[in-house]
MDAnalysis code that builds the backbone (N, CA, C; Angstrom):
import MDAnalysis as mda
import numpy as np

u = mda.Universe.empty(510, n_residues=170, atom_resindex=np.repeat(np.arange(170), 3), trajectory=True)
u.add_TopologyAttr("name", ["N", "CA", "C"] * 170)
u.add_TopologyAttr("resid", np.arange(1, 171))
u.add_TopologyAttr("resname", ["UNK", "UNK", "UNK", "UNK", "UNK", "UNK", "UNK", "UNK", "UNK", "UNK", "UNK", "UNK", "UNK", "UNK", "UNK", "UNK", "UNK", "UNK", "UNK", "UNK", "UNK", "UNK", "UNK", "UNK", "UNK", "UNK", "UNK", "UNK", "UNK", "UNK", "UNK", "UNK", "UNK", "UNK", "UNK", "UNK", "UNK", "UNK", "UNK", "UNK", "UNK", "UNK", "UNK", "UNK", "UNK", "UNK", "UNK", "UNK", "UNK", "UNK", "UNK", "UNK", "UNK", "UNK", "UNK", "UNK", "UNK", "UNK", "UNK", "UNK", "UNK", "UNK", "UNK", "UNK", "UNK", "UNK", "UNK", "UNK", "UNK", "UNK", "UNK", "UNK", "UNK", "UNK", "UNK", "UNK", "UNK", "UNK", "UNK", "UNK", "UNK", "UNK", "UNK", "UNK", "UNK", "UNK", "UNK", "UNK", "UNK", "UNK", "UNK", "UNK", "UNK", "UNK", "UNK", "UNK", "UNK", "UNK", "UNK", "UNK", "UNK", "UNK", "UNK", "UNK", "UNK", "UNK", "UNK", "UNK", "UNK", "UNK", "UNK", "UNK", "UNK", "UNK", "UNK", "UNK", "UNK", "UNK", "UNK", "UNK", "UNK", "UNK", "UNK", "UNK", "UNK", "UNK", "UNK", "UNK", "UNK", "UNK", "UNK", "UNK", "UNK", "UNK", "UNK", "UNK", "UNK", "UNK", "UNK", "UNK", "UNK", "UNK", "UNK", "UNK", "UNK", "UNK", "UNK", "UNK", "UNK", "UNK", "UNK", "UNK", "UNK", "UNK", "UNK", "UNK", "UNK", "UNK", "UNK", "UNK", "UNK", "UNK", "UNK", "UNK", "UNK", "UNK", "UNK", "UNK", "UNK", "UNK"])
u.atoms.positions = np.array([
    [-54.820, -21.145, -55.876],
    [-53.547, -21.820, -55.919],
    [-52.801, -21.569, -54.620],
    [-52.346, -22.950, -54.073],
    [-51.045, -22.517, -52.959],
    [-50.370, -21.143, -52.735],
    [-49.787, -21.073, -51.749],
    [-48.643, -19.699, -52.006],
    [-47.206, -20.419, -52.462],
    [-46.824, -19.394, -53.541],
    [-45.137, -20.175, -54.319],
    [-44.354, -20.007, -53.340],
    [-44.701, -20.123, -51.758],
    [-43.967, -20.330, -50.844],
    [-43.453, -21.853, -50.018],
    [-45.030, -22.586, -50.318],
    [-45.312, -23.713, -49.574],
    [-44.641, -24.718, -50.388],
    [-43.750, -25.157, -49.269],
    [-43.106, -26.530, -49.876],
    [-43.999, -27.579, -50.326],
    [-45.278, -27.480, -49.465],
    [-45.957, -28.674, -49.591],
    [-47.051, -28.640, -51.427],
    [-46.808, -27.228, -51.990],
    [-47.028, -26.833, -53.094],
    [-46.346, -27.624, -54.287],
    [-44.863, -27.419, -53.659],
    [-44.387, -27.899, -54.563],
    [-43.961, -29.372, -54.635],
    [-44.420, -29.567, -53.502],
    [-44.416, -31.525, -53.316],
    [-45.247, -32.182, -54.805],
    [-46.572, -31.062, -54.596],
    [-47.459, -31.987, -54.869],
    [-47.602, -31.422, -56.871],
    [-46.723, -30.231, -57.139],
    [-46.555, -30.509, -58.316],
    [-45.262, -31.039, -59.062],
    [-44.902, -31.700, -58.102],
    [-43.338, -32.125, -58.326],
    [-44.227, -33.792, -58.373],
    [-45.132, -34.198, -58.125],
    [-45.608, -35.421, -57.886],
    [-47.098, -35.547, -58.894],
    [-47.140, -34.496, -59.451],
    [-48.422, -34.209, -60.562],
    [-47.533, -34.427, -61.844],
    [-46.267, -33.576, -62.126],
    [-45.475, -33.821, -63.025],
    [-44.665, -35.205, -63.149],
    [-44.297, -35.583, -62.281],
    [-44.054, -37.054, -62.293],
    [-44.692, -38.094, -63.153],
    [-45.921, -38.042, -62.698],
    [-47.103, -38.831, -63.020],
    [-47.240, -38.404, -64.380],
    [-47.264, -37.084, -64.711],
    [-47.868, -36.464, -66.117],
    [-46.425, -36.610, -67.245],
    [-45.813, -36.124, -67.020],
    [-44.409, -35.788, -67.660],
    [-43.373, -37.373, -67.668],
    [-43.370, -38.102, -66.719],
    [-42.243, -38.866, -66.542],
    [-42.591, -40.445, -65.910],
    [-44.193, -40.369, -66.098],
    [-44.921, -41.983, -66.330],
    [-44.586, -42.342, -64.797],
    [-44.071, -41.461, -63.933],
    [-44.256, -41.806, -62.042],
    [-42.863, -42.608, -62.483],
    [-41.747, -42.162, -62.976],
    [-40.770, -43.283, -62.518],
    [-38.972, -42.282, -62.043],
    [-39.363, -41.104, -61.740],
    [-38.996, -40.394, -60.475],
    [-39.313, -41.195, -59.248],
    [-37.764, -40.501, -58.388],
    [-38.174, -41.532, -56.780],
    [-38.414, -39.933, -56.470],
    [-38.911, -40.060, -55.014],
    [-39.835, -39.375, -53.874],
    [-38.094, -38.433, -53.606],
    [-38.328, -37.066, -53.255],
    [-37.099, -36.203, -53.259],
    [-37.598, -35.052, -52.294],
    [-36.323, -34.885, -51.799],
    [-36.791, -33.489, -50.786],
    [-36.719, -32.186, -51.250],
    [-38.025, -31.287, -51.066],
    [-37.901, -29.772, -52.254],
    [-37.702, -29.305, -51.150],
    [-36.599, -28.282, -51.284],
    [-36.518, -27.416, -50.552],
    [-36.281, -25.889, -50.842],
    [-36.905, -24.736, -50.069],
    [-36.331, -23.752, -50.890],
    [-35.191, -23.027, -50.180],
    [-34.464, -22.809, -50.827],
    [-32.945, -22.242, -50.420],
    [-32.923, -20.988, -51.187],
    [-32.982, -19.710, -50.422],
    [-32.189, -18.551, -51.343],
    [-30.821, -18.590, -51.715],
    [-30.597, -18.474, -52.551],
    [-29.001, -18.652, -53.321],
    [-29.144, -17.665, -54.654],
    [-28.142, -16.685, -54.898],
    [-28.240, -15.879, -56.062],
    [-27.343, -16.577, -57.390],
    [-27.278, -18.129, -57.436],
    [-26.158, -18.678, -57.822],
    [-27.089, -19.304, -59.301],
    [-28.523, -19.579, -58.642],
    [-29.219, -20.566, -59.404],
    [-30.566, -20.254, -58.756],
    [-31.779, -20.743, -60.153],
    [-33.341, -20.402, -60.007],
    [-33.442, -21.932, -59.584],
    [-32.492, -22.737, -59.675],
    [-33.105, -24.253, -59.299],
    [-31.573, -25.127, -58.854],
    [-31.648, -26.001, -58.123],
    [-30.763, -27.231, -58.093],
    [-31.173, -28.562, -58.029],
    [-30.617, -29.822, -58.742],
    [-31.059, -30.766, -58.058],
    [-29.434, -31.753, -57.381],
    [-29.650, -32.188, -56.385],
    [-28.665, -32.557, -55.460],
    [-28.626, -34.033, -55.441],
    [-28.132, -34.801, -56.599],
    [-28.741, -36.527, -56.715],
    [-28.077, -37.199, -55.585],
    [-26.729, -36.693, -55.070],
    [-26.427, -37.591, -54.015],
    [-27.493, -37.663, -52.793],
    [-28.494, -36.726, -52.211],
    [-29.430, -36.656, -51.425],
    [-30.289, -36.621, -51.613],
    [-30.709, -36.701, -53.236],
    [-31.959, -36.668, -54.016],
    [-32.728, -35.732, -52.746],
    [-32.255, -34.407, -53.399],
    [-32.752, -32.765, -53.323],
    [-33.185, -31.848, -54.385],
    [-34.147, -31.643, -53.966],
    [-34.118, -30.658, -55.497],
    [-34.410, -29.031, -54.790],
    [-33.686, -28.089, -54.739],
    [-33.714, -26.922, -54.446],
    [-34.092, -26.043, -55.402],
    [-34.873, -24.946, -54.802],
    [-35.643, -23.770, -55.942],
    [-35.093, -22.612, -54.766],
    [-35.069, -21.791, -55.880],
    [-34.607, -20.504, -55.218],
    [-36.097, -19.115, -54.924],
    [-36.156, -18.985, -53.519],
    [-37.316, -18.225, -53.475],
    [-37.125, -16.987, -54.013],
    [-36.256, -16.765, -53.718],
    [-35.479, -14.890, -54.315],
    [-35.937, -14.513, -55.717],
    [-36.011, -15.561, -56.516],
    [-36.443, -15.288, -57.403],
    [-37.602, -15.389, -57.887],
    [-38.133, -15.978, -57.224],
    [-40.049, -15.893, -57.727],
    [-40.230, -15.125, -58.024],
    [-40.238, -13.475, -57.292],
    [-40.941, -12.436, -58.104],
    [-40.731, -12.297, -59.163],
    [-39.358, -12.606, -60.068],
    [-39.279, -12.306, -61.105],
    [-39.604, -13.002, -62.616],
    [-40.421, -14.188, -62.124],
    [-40.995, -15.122, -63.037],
    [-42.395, -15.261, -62.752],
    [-43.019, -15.702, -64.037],
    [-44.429, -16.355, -63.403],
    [-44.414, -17.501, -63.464],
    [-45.460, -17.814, -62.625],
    [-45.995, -19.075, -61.958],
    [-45.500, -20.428, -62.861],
    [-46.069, -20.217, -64.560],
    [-45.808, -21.517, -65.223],
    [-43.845, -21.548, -65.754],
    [-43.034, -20.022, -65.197],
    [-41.842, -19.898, -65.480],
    [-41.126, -20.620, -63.773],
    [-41.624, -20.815, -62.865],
    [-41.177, -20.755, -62.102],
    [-41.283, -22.731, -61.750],
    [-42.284, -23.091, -62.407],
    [-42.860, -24.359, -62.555],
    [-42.171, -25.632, -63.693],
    [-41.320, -24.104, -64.460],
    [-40.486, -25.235, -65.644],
    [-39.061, -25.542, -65.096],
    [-38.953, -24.025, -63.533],
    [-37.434, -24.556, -63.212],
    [-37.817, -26.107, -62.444],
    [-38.696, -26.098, -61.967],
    [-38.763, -27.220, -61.646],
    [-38.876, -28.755, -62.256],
    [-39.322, -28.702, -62.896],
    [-38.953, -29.812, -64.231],
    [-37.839, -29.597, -64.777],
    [-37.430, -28.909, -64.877],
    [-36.059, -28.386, -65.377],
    [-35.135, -29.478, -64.498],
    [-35.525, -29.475, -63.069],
    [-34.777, -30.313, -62.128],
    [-34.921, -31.455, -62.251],
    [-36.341, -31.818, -62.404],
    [-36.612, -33.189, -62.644],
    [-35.853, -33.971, -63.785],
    [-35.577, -33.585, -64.429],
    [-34.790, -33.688, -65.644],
    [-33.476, -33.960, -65.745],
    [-32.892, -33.779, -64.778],
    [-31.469, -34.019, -63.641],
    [-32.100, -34.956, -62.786],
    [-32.853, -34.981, -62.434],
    [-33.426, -36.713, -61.432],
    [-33.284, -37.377, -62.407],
    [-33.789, -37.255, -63.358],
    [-34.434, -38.367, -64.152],
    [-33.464, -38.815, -65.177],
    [-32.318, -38.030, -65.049],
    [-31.044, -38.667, -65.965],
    [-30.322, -39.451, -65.105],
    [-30.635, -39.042, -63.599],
    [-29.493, -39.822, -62.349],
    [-30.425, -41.042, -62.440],
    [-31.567, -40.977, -62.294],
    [-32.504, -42.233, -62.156],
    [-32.706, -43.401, -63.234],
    [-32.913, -42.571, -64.822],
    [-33.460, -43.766, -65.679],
    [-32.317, -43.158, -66.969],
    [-31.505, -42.614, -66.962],
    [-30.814, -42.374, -68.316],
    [-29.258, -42.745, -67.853],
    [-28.384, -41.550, -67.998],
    [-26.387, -42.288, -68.225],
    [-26.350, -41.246, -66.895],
    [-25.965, -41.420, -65.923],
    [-26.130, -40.359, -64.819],
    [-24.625, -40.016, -65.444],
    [-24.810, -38.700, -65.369],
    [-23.831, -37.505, -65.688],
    [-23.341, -36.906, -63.839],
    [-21.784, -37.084, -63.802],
    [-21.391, -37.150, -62.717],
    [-21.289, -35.742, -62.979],
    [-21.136, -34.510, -63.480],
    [-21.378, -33.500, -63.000],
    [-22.492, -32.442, -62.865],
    [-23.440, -33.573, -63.141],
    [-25.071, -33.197, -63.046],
    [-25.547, -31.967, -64.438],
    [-24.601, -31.730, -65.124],
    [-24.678, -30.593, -66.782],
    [-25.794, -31.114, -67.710],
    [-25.820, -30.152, -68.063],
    [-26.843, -29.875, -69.363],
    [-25.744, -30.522, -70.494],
    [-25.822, -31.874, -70.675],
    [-25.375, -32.595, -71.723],
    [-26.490, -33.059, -72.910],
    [-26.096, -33.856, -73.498],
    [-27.095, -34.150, -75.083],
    [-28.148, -34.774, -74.236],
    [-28.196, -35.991, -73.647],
    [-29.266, -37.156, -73.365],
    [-30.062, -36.055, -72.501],
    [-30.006, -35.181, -71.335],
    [-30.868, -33.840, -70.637],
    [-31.238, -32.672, -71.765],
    [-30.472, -32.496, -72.726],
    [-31.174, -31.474, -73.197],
    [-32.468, -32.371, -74.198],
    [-31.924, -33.180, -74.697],
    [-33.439, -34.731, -75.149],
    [-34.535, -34.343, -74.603],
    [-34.381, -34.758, -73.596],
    [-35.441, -34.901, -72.521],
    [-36.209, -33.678, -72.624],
    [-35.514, -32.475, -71.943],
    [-35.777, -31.122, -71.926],
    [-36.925, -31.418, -72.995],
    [-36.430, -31.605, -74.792],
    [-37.158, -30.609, -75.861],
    [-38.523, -32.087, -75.810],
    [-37.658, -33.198, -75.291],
    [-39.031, -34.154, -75.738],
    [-40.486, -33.405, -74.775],
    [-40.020, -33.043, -73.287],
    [-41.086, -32.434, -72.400],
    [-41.758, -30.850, -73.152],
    [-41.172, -30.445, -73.938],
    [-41.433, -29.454, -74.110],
    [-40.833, -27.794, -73.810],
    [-39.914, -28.143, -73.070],
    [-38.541, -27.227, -73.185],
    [-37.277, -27.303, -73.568],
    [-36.818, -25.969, -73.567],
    [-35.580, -26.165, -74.048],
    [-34.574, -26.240, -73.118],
    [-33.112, -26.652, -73.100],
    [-32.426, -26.788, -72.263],
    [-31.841, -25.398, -71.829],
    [-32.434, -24.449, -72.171],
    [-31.718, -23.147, -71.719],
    [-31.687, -23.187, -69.920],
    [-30.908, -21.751, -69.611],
    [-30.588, -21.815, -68.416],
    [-31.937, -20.881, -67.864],
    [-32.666, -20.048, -68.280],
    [-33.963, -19.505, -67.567],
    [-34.788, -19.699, -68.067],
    [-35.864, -19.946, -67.369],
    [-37.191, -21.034, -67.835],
    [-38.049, -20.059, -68.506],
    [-38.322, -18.422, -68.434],
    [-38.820, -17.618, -69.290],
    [-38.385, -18.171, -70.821],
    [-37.264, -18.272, -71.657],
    [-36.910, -18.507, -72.576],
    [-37.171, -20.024, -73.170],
    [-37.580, -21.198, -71.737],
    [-37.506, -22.165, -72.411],
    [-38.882, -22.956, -72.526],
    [-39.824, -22.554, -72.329],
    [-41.087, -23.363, -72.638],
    [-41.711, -23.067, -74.113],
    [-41.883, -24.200, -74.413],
    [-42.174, -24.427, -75.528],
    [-43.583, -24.118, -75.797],
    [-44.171, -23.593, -76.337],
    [-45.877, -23.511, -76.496],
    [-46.578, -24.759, -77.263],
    [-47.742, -24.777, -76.613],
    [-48.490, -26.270, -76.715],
    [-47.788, -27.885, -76.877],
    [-46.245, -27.539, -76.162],
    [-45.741, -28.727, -76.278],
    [-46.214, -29.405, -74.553],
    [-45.486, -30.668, -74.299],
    [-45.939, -31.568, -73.056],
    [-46.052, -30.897, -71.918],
    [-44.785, -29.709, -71.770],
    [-44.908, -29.307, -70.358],
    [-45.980, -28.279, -70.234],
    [-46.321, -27.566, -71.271],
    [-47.434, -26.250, -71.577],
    [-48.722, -26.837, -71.295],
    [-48.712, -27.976, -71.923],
    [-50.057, -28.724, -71.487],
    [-50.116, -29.232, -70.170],
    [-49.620, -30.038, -69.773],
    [-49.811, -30.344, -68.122],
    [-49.269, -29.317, -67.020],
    [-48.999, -28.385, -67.713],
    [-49.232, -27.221, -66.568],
    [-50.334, -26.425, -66.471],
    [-51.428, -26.717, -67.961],
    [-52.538, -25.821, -67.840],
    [-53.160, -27.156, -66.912],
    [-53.385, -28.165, -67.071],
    [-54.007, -29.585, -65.999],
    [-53.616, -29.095, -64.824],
    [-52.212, -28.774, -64.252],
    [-52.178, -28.561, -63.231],
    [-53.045, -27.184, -62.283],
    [-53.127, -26.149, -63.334],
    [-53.428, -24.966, -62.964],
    [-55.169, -25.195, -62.361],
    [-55.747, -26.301, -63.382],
    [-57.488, -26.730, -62.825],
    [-57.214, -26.990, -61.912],
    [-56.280, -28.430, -61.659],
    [-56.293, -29.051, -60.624],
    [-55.578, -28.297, -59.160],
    [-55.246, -27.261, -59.469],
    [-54.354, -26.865, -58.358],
    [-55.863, -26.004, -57.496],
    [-56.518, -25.217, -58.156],
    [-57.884, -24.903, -56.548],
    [-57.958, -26.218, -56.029],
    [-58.482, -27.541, -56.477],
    [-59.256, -28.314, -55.948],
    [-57.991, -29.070, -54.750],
    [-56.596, -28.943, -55.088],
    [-55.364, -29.439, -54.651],
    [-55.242, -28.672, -53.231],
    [-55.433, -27.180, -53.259],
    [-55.703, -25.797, -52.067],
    [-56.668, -26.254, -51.573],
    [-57.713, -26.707, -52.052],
    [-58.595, -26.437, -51.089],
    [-58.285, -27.750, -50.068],
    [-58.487, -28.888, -50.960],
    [-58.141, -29.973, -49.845],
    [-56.558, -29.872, -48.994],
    [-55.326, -28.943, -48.988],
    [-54.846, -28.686, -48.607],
    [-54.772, -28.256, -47.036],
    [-56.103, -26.907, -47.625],
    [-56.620, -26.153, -46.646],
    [-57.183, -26.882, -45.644],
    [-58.128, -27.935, -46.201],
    [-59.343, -28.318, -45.096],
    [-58.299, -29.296, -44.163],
    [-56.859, -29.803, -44.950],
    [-56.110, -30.912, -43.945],
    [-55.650, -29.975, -43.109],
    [-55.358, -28.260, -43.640],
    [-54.397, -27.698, -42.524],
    [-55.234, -27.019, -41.413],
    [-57.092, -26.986, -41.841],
    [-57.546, -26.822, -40.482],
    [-57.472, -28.219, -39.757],
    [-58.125, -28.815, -40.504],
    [-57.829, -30.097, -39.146],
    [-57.097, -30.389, -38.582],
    [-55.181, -30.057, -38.843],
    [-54.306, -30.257, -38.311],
    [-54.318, -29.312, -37.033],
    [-54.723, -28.021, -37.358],
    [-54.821, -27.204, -36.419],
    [-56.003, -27.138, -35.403],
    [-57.265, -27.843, -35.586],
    [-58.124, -28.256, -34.714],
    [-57.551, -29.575, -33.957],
    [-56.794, -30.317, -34.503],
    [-56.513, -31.327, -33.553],
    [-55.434, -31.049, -32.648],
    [-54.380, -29.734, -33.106],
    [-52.915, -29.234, -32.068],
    [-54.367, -28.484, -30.904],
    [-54.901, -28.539, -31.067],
    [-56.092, -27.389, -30.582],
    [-56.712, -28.081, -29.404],
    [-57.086, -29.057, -29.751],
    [-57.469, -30.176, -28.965],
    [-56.738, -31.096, -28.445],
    [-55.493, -31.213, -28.310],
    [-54.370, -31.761, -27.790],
    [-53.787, -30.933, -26.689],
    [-53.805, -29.590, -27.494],
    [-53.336, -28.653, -26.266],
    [-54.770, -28.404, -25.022],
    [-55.247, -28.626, -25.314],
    [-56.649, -28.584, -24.294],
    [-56.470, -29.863, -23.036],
    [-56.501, -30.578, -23.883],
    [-55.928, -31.988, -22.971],
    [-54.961, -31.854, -22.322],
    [-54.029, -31.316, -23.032],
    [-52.780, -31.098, -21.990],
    [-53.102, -30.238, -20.912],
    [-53.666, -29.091, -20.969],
    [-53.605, -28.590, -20.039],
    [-54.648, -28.926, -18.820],
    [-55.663, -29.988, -19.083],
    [-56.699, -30.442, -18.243],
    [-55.940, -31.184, -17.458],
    [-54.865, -31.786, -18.215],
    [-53.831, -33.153, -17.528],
    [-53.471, -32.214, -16.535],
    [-52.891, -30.980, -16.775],
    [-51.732, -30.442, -15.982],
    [-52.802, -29.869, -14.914],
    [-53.665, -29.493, -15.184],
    [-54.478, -28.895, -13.902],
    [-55.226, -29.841, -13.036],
    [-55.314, -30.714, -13.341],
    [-55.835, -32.673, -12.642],
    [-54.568, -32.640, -12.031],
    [-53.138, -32.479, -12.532],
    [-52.192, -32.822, -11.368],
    [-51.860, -31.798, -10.743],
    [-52.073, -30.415, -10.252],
    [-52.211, -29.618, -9.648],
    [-52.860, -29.592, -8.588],
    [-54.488, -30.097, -8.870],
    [-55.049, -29.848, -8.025],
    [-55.137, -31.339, -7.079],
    [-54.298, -32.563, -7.635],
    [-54.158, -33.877, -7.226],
    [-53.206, -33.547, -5.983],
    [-51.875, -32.814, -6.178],
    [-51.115, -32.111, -5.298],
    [-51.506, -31.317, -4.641],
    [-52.275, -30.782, -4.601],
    [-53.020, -29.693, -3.650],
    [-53.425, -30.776, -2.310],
    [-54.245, -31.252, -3.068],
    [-55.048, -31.900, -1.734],
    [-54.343, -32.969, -1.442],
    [-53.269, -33.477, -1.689],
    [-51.913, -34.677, -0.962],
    [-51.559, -33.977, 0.211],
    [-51.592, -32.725, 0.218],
    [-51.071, -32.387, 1.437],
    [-52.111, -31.723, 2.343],
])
């Protein structure tokens, strides 16, 4: 599995849950992680943001740390397809949602997953799918780094072709 560091981790289970949990009708949102001792999660609908708090990872596991995030989605998805609630709260139509996914609307996600309900299940899907998700991760982030690799090579052939182009001008 990713490190619960990589944004690009949580892109792609913020976009697994979509699909699994909410039929893909979430729009595309920026995760970001922000330490803040205020909150384990935010979502920000005017910039469609959804913030997780790293500070707290250690103190949850993986599938607790995975419901704050649906937890958020759940606040997208009331701004997006339900009565958008202008102060973004845990009202009736979000806590719905919450128990239809399989949690509860509580405020820490230890307390609120439901066992063998929707979200329990497509987080064990995610957990298969998440090696095969790393690995192809991995193999894009060597290639990214074989090609800065090979770019920087070029560059510097450029720069020593015009070095030695100036050399002999004079």
């Amino acid at each position: 599995m990713g490190k619960l560091t990589d944004i690009a981790y949580y892109e792609w289970a913020y976009e697994f849950f979509n699909r699994e949990l909410f039929d893909g009708n979430l729009p595309t949102v920026r995760i970001t992680l922000m330490p803040n001792a205020d909150y384990a999660g935010q979502f920000v609908p005017a910039f469609r943001i959804l913030n997780l708090n790293p500070k707290l990872f250690p103190h949850f596991q993986h599938r607790e740390i995975l419901a704050t995030l649906v937890h958020e989605m759940c606040h997208c998805w009331q701004q997006r397809c339900g009565h958008p609630n202008p102060d973004n709260d845990h009202d009736e139509e979000w806590a719905g949602k919450m128990l239809e996914l399989g949690l509860r609307g509580d405020h820490w996600a230890a307390r609120a997953i439901v066992p063998d309900g929707r979200y329990d299940v497509a987080f064990q899907k995610l957990t298969v799918r998440a090696a095969e998700w790393e690995s192809e991760w991995r193999e894009q982030q060597r290639r990214r780094k074989q090609e800065e690799r090979l770019q920087r090579q070029v560059q510097r052939r450029r720069e020593v072709r015009r070095q030695v182009e100036r050399k002999w001008r004079y």
